[in-house]
Every structure is written in C-alpha cells, then in structure tokens.
N, C-alpha and C positions, 0 to 999 in steps of 0.2 A: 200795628193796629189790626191788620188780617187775625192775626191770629188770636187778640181778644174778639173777632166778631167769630170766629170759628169756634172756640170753646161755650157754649154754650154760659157755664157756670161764671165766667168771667162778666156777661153785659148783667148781670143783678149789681153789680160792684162797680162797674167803669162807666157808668153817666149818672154822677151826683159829686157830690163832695169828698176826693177819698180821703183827702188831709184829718178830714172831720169824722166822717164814717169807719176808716178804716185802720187797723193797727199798721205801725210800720214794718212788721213781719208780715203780714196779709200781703198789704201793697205791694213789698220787696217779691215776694212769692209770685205772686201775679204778672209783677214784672218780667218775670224770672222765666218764668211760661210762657210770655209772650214774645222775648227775645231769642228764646227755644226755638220756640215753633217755626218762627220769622228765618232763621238761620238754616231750618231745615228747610224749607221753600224756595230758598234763596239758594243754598248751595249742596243739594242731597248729596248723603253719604257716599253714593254711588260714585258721586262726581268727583266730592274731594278726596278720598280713595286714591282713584285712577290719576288724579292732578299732582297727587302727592308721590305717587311711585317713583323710586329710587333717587327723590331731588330731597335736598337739606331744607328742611325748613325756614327760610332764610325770609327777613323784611322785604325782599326786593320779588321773592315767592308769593307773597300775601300783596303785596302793592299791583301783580301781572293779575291775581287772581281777579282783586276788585275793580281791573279796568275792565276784565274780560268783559262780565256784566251790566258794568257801571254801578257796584255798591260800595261802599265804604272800606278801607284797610282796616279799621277797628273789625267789620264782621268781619272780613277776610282773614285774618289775624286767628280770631276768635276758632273758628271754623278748622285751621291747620293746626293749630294748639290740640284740638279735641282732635282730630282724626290720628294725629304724630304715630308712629308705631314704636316712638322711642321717645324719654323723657324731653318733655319739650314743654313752654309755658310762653302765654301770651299777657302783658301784662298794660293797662291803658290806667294812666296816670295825666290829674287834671288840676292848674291848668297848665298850659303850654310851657312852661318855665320851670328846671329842675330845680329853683330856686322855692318856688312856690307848690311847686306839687305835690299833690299827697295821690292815692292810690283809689282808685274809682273800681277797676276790677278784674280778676284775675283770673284767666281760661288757662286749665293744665289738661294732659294728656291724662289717657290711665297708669301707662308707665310711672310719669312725674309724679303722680298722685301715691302707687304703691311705694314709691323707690324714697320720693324725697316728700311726700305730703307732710313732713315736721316744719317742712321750710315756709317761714311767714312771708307774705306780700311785700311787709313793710322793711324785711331782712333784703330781700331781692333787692326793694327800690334804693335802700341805701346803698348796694353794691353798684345799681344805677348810678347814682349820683357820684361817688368817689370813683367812678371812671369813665363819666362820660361824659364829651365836652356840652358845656352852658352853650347854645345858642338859642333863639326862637325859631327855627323854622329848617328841616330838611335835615339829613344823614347825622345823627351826634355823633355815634361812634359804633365799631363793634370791637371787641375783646374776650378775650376768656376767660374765666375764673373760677376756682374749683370748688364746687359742693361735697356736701358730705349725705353719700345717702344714707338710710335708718340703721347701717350695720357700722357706719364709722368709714366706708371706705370713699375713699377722692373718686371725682368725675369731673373732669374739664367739661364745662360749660361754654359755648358760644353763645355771649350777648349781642345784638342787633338792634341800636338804638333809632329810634325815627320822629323825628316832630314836624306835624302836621298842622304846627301855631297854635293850635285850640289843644291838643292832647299831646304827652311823652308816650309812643306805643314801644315796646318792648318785647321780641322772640328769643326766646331763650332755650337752648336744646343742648343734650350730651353731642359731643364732634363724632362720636360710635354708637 
C-alpha cells in the first residue's frame, strides 16, 4: 500500500470501486507496481545482491531471508528468484494443497527468462505435482529434473517444495 500512495498516478484508481472502474489489465498492472515497488523497500538490490553471494538459492535461503526482517517467504522468495545470477524461478501456487492448486505467480531470474522463458508456469507446476509429496503444511520435497533450455540442451533443475498451509511456494535453479 506504500507504494500505491507513493505513485502518484495510482490514488486517481485505488479509492473507489476498481472491480467496476477498472479493467482487469489496468488492475493487474497496478498491482503489479505496487508489489514492485513494496519489494524494493523491503529488500533493495543492494541487499539481496550481497545476501545472495556465492549461496544456492535454496527454500531454506528465502525462509532466513524473511525472518531476518520479519516479511513473508512469498516476497523473500520473490526477491531471490529476481536477483539469481543464474536460471532460477520462484513459483507461489494457491491453495495450500497440490491437489487443489493452480498457479497464482511466477518470479524468474533474467537468466531463466533468456535461457528457458518457453517454459510455462503450469508446465513447472505439473512437474510440482508428479514429484512432490501431498501434504498441507512444511518441506514437500526437493528433487531434480531436467529442463530443456531454448536450444534443445538438458539442465538439471533443483526443485525446493515448501507449504506454508495457505500457499505451495516453489525455488527452482540450474545446480551450475
């Protein structure tokens, strides 16, 4: 919410009806900007950077980041996905149960982006789901499984499954 009172152009939009007022690309947008911004506040570049040096991107990485401050593993998550110096992806799937979940939203690196940005959300979550065990709550599992980046060649994947009973969070990174 900082960060829609900091954009200016955002408060014309965000105190009335946006169901009614607003398209749901507008909205999404808006949202979009506002969870931006919130993230840069919360954990500047600078930071996750230096937090990130020479350690694996790992669930257990994003779960130390979000006590440090006291925020969320979804932004903590979020945050290591985007800074990764290497293909790696954050993936937050709702609700709590791989039985029931569908895919909410998806934070990749620039790497993952250039190397594997063919690969869909809902390709990922199925690869979720046929290897990671069903429970509601705490560690599902981690494993590996090879992607194909845009030239055809394998890269072992390290999947990192976590439920936090409300959400399936998901870090996903080449092991090189």
């Amino acid at each position: 919410e900082i960060t829609h009172d900091l954009l200016d152009w955002h408060k014309d939009f965000m105190y009335g009806d946006a169901e009614v007022t607003l398209l749901p690309s507008c909205e999404a947008m808006i949202e979009a900007e506002g969870n931006l911004g919130a993230g840069l506040i919360l954990f500047p570049g600078y930071y996750i950077n230096e937090y990130l040096s020479g350690k694996d991107p790992l669930m257990s990485l994003a779960m130390k980041l979000a006590d440090d401050p006291g925020n969320s593993i979804s932004s903590a998550g979020w945050r290591i996905a985007e800074h990764s110096d290497r293909p790696t992806f954050f993936m937050i799937c709702e609700p709590g149960s791989l039985r029931e979940a569908s895919v909410k939203h998806l934070a990749v690196s620039t790497p993952f982006e250039q190397r594997f940005g063919h690969i869909q959300a809902h390709q990922l979550f199925t690869i979720v789901k046929a290897n990671a065990r069903h429970a509601r709550g705490g560690p599902l599992g981690a494993f590996t499984y090879a992607l194909r980046d845009v030239e055809g060649r394998q890269h072992e994947f390290v999947f990192d499954v976590f439920s936090n009973g409300h959400s399936i969070l998901t870090m996903g990174y080449t092991k090189v």
